[in-house]
C-alpha positions in Angstrom: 14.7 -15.2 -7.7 14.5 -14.8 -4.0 11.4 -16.0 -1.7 9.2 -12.5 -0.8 6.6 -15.0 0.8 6.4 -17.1 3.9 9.6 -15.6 5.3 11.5 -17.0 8.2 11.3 -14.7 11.1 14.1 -14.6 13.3 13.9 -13.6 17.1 17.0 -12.2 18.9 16.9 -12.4 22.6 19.6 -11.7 24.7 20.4 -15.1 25.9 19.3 -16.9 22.5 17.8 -16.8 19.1 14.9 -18.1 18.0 13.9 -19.3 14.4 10.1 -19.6 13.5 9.2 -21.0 10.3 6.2 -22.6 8.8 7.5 -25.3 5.7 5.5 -25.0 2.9 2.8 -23.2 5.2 1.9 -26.0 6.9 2.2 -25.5 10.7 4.4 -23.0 12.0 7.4 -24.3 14.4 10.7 -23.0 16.4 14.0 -23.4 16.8 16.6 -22.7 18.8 19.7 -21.2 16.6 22.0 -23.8 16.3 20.1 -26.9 17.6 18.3 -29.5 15.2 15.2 -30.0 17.3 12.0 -28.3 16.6 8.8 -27.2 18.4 5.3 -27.2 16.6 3.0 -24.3 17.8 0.7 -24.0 15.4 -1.0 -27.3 13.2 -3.1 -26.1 10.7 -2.4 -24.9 7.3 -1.7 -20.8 7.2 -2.0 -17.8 5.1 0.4 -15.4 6.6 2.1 -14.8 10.3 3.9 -12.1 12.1 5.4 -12.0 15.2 6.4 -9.6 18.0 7.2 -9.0 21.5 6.2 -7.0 24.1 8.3 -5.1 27.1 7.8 -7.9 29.4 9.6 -10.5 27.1 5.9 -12.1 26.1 6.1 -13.5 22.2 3.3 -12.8 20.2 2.5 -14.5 17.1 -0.4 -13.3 15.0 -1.9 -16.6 13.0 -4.1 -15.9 9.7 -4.6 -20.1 8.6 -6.6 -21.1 6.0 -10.0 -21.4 7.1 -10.3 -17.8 7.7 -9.4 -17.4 11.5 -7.5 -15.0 13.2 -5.2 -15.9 15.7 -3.2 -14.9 18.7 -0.4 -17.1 20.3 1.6 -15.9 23.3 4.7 -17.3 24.7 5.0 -16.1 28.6 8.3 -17.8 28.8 7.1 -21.1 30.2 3.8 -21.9 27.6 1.6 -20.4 25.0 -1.9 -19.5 24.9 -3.8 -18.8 22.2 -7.1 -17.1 21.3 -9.3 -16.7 18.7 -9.4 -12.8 17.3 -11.8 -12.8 14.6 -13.5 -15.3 11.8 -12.9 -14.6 8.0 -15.3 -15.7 5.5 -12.8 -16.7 2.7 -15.5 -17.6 0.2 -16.0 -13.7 0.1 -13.2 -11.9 1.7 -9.6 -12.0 1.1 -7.2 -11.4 3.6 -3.7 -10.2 3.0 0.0 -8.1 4.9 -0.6 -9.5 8.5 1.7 -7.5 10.5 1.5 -7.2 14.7 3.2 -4.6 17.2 3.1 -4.6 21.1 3.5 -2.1 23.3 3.5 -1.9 27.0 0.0 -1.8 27.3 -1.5 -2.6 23.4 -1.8 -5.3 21.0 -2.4 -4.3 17.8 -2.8 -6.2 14.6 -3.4 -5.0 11.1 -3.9 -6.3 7.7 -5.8 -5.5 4.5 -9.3 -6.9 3.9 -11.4 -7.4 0.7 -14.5 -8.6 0.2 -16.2 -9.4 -3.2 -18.9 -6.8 -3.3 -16.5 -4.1 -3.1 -14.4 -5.3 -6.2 -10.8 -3.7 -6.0 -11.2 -1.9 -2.8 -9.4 -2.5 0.0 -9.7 -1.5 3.6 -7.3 -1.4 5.9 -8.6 -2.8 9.4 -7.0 -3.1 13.0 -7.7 -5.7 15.6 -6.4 -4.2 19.0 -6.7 -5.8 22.7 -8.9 -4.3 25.6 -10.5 -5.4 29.0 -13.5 -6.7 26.6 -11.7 -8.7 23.8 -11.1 -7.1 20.5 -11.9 -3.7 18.6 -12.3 -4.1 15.0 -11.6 -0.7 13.7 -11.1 0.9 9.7 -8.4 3.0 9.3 -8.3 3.6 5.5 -9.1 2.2 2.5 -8.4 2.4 -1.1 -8.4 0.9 -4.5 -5.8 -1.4 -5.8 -5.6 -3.7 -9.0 -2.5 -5.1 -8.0 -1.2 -7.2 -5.1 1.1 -4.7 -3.4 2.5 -3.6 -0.4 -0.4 -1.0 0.7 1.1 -0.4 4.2 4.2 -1.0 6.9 3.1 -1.0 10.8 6.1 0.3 13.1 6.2 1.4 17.0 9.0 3.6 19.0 10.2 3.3 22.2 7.9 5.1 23.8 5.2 3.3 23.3 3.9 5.1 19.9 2.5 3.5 17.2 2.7 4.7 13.4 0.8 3.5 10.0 2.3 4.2 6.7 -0.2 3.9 4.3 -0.9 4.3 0.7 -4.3 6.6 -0.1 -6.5 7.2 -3.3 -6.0 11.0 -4.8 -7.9 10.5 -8.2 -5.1 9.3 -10.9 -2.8 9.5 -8.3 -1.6 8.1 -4.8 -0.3 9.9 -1.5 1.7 8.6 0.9 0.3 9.2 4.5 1.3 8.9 8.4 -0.9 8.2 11.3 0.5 7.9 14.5 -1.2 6.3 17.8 -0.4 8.1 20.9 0.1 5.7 23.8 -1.1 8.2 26.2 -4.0 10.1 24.2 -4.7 6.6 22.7 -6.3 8.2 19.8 -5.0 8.6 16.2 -3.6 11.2 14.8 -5.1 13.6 11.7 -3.5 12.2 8.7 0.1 13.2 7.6 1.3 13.6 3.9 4.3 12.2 3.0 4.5 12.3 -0.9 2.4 11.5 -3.9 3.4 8.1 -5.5 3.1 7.7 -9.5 3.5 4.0 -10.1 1.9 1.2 -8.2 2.4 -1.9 -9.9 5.3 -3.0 -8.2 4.5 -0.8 -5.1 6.7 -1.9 -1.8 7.9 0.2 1.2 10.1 -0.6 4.3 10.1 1.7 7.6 12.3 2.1 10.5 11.3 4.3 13.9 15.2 5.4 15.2 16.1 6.5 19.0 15.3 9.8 18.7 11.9 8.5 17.2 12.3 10.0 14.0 10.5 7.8 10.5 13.2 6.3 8.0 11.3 5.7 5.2 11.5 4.1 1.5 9.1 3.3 -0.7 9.2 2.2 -4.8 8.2 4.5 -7.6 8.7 5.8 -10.8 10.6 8.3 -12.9 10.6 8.9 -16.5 11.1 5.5 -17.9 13.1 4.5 -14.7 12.5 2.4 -11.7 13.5 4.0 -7.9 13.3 4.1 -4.4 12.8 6.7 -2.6 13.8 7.9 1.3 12.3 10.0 3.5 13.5 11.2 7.3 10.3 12.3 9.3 10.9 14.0 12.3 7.7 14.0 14.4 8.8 17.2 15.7 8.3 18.9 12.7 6.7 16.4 10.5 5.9 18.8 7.3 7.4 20.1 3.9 9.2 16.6 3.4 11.6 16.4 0.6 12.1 12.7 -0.4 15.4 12.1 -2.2 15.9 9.1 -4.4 18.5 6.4 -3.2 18.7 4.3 -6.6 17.8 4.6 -10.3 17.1 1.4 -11.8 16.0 0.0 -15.5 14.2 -3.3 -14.2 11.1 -3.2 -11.7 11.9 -3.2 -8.0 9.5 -5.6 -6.2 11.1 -5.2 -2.4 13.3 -2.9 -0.7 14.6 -3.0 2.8 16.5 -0.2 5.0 19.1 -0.9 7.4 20.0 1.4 10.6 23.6 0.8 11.7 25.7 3.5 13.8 27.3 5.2 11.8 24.9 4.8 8.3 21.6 3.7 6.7 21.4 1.4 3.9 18.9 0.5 1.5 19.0 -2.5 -0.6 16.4 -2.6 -4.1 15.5 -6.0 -5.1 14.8 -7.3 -8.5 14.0 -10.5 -10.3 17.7 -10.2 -11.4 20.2 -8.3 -9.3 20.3 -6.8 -5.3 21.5 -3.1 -5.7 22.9 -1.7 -2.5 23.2 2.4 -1.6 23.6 4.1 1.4 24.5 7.2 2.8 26.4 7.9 6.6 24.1 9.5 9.6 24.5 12.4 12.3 26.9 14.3 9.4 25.4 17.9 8.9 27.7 18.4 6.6 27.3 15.5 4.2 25.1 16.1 1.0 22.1 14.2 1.3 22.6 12.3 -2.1 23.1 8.7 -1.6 26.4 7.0 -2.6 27.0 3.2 -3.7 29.7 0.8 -3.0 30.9 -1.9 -5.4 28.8 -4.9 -5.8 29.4 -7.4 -2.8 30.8 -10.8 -4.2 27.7 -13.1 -4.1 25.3 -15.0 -6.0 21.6 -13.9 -5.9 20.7 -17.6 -6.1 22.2 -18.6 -3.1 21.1 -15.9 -1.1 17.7 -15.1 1.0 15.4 -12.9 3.3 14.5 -13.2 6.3 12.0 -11.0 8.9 13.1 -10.1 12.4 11.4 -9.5 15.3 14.8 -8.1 17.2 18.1 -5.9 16.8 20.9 -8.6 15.1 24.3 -7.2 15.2 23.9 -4.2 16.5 21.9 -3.1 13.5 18.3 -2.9 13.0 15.8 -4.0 10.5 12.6 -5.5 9.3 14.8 -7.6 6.8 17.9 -9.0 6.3 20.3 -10.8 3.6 22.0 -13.5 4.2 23.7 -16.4 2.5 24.2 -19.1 5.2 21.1 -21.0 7.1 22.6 -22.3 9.7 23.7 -19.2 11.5 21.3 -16.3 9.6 24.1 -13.6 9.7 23.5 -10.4 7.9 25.4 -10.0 4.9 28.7 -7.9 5.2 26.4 -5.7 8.0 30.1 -4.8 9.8 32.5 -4.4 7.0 29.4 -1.9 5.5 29.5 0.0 8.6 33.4 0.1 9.2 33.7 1.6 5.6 31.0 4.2 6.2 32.9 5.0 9.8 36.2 5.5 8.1 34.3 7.6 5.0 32.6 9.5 7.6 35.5 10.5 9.7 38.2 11.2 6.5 35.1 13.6 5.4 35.2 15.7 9.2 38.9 15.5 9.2 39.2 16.9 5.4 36.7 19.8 5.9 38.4 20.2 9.6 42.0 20.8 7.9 40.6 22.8 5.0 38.7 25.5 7.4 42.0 25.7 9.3 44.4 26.4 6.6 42.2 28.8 4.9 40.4 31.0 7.6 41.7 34.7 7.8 43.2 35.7 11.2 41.3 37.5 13.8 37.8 36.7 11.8 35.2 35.7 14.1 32.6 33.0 12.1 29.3 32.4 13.4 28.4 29.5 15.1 25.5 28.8 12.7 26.8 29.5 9.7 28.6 26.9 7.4 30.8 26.8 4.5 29.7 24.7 2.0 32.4 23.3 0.0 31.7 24.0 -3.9 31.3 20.4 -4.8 28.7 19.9 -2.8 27.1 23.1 -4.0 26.6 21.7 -7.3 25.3 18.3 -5.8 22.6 20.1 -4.3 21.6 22.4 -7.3 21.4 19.1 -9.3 19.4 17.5 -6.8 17.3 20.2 -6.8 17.5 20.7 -10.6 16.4 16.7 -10.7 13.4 17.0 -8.2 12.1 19.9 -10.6 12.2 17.7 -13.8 10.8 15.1 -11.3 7.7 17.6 -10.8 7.6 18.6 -14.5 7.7 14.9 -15.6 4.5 14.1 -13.4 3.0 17.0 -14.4 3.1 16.1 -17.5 1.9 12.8 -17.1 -1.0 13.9 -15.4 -1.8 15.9 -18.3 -1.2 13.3 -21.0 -3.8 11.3 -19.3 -6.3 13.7 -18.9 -6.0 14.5 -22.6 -6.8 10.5 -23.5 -9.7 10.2 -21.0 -11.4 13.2 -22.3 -11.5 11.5 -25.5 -12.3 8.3 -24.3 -15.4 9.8 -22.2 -16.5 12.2 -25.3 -17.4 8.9 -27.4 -18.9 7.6 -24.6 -21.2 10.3 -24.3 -22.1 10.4 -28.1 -22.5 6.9 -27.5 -24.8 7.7 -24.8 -26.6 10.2 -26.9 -27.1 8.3 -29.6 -29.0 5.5 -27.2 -31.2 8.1 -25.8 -32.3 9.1 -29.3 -33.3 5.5 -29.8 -35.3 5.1 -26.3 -36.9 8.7 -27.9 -38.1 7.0 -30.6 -39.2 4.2 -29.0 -41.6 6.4 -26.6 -43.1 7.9 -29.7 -43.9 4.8 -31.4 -45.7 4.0 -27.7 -47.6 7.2 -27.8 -48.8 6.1 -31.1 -50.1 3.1 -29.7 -51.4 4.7 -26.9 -53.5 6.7 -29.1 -54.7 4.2 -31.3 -56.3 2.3 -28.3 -57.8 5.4 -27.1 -59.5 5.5 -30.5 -60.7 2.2 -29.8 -62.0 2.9 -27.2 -63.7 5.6 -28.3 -65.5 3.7 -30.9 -66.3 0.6 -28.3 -68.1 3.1 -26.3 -70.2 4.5 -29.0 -70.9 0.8 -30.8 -72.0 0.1 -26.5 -74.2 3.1 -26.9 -75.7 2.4 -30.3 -77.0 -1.0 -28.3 -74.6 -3.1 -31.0 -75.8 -7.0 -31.4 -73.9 -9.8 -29.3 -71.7 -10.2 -32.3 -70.3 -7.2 -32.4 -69.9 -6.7 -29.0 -67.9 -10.0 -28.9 -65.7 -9.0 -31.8 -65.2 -5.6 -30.1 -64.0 -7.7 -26.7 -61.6 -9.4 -28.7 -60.3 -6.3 -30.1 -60.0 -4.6 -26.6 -58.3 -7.3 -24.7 -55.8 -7.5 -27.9 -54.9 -4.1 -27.6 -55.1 -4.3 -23.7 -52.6 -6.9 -24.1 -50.7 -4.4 -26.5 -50.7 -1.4 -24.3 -48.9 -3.9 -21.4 -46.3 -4.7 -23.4 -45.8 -1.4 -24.5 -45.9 -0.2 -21.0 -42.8 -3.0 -20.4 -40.8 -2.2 -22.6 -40.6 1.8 -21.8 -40.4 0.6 -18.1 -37.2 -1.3 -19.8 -35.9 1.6 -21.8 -36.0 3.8 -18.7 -33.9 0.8 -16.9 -31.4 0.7 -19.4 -31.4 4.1 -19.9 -30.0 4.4 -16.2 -27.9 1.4 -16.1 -26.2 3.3 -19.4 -25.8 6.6 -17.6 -23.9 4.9 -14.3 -22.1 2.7 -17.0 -20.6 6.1 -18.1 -20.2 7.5 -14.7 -18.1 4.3 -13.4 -16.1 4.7 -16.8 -15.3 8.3 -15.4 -14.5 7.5 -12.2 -12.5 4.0 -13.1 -10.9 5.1 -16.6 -8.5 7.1 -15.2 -7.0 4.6 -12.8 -6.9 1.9 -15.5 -5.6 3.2 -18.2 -2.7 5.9 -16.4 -1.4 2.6 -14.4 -2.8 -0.2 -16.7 
């Protein structure tokens, strides 16, 4: 199985690269790319660590160690300084996904936070730099049972930052975009993306392109089959997304990482078994947007591994890569992948380039807009379309299925809830009973007062009174308790409500 924690994060600078590892998470250190020697930066124990650099070729590494502090290390070239961000109370929070992006002007630091009070519920918190120190701000939270991916942090050229983020919607999740304009610096409204069905295995990978359009994957689920998803987003006109699905799988997918090369993307889905590869060529308007596999690249999962990268490697970029050799950290087959999509790409212009020729009429002027689609790829895209309604259906019905067992599950509740209430009913009239009885008493303890009753009497009547005194206080507790667990019963149903569904769709 390959590591998903603690990853090696490469840096790629013109001149040199840079390794930054932390063995067994204990210090973090670097390495120049082909020398032995190390340097230790960091000497406690850590949790996590990120790193990134900003346009003035200043390395940031974001520390999270293991007494709960938050830290930031910068490299200027000739030393680091570090500073302390914040202080985590580990005894009741947990920490988790550090991830760090610079801009020009910004520093800004996310992860998820959870403290004990809230249960499940995690919140999704920012740390960025100003002239005062450092903002703590939220910028979502949700509920999770599982220990997922809930977010990617990614930044353009210009300066923009974006959050991907998973979001609560009853039974169901949505996908949503944020995006952090460098010269408004304010956030943007929320931007759906898609609704996500299965969460257990939950991971997502993002890439920000040139033109500062959003390639984006993410794991999920359909019919009894494991996928990953893609998305383009162009910010221009970032609405009515249609995700298409890059890989069906029959094992869980616990990672998935894109690739941006020249001529393609590429997405790689990662199980406990195999490393399924797909991809599909870019800047083709004529190419169906289904995703296409080639054969199986000849290596061992065992002997391969991931890495993080804080730079461009091979002219390619990427927030992961493959590779089977730790000396050198070379992508896997990154070139031969992108000469064969090259040579696909062009055979497929020159093809459609020859057929238009031999077959258009004489003296027919075509529009410049219009476009014959070959019939091929006609049916593609009536089967794509034909799949993303069965897609629908299939959730719908889902959706359904679990409304149908929670209603059920939520009816016995409630005669289980009326039947307690009938008890507690009881229970008050036996009191008022009681009451009465020791209103008689009284009754007759004024009257024996009046009738000037001997010491005797008087004394046995005291008894009496201070028994039933004693009576109507216990009485008193336990309808104060039956009122008590007479609420507790009614929020126990209402948290059964709100949590059932969540439990047992995903469970």
């Amino acid at each position: 199985m390959i590591q998903k924690d603690n990853l090696d994060i490469i840096l790629k600078l013109p001149e040199k690269s840079i390794r930054f590892f932390s063995p067994l998470k204990q210090g973090i250190y670097s390495q120049l790319i082909g020398q032995a020697d190390s340097t230790k930066i960091f000497d406690d124990s850590i949790l996590e660590y990120d790193l990134d650099t900003d346009p003035y070729g200043n390395i940031n590494l974001v520390i999270l160690d293991q007494k709960g502090n938050l830290y930031l290390y910068r490299y200027d070239g000739k030393k680091w300084y570090d500073y302390k961000i914040y202080p985590f109370n580990l005894l009741t929070d947990e920490v988790r996904q550090l991830q760090i992006k610079c801009t020009s002007d910004h520093t800004f630091i996310t992860l998820c936070e959870r403290t004990q009070i809230t249960s499940n519920q995690w919140t999704i918190v920012s740390f960025s730099s100003h002239a005062q120190g450092w903002k703590k701000s939220t910028l979502s939270s949700l509920f999770l049972n599982y220990p997922v991916m809930a977010y990617r942090l990614a930044k353009d050229a210009k300066n923009n930052l974006y959050v991907i983020y998973l979001n609560n919607n009853n039974i169901v999740y949505n996908l949503n975009l944020i995006v952090f304009n460098h010269k408004t610096r304010n956030w943007s409204d929320p931007i759906f993306i898609s609704n996500c069905i299965y969460i257990k295995t939950f991971h997502l990978d993002a890439l920000v392109d040139n033109n500062d359009g959003i390639h984006l994957v993410w794991t999920d689920k359909y019919k009894k089959q494991f996928c990953v998803k893609y998305v383009y987003i162009p910010l221009s006109k970032a609405e009515n997304l249609k995700p298409t699905t890059t890989m069906l799988l029959d094992e869980p997918i616990f990672m998935n990482q894109l690739t941006l090369l020249k001529h393609s993307i590429h997405c790689y889905g990662i199980t406990l078994n195999n490393i399924y590869h797909s991809n599909k060529p870019l800047h083709d308007s004529r190419a169906s947007q289904v995703w296409r596999s080639y054969d199986e690249p000849a290596y061992e999962l065992d002997n391969l591994f991931i890495y993080k990268t804080a730079g461009s490697i091979s002219h390619s970029l990427a927030n992961y890569y493959l590779s089977d050799n730790r000396s050198n950290y070379h992508p896997i087959q990154i070139e031969e992948f992108d000469n064969l999509t090259s040579v696909a790409y062009s055979r497929h212009n020159t093809s459609i380039t020859s057929s238009e020729s031999a077959h258009k009429p004489a003296n027919i002027t075509r529009d410049s807009e219009s476009i014959d689609i070959p019939h091929d790829q006609q049916i593609l895209k009536l089967k794509a379309d034909l799949f993303k309604k069965n897609q629908q259906i299939d959730a719908t019905q889902k959706l359904i299925n679990s409304l149908q067992s929670e209603i059920i599950y939520i009816k016995q509740e409630l005669k289980n809830l009326n039947d307690q209430n009938s008890r507690y009913v009881q229970i008050i009239n036996e009191s008022k009973n009681k009451y009465k009885e020791i209103y008689d008493y009284t009754l007759k303890f004024g009257q024996l007062f009046e009738d000037t009753a001997s010491k005797s009497q008087l004394s046995e009547l005291s008894k009496n009174i201070e028994i039933l005194s004693h009576h109507f206080v216990k009485m008193k507790e336990e309808v104060t308790l039956c009122k008590t667990q007479n609420e507790e019963l009614r929020q126990y149903a209402e948290s059964i409500r709100n949590e059932g569904f969540l439990r047992k769709f995903f469970g």
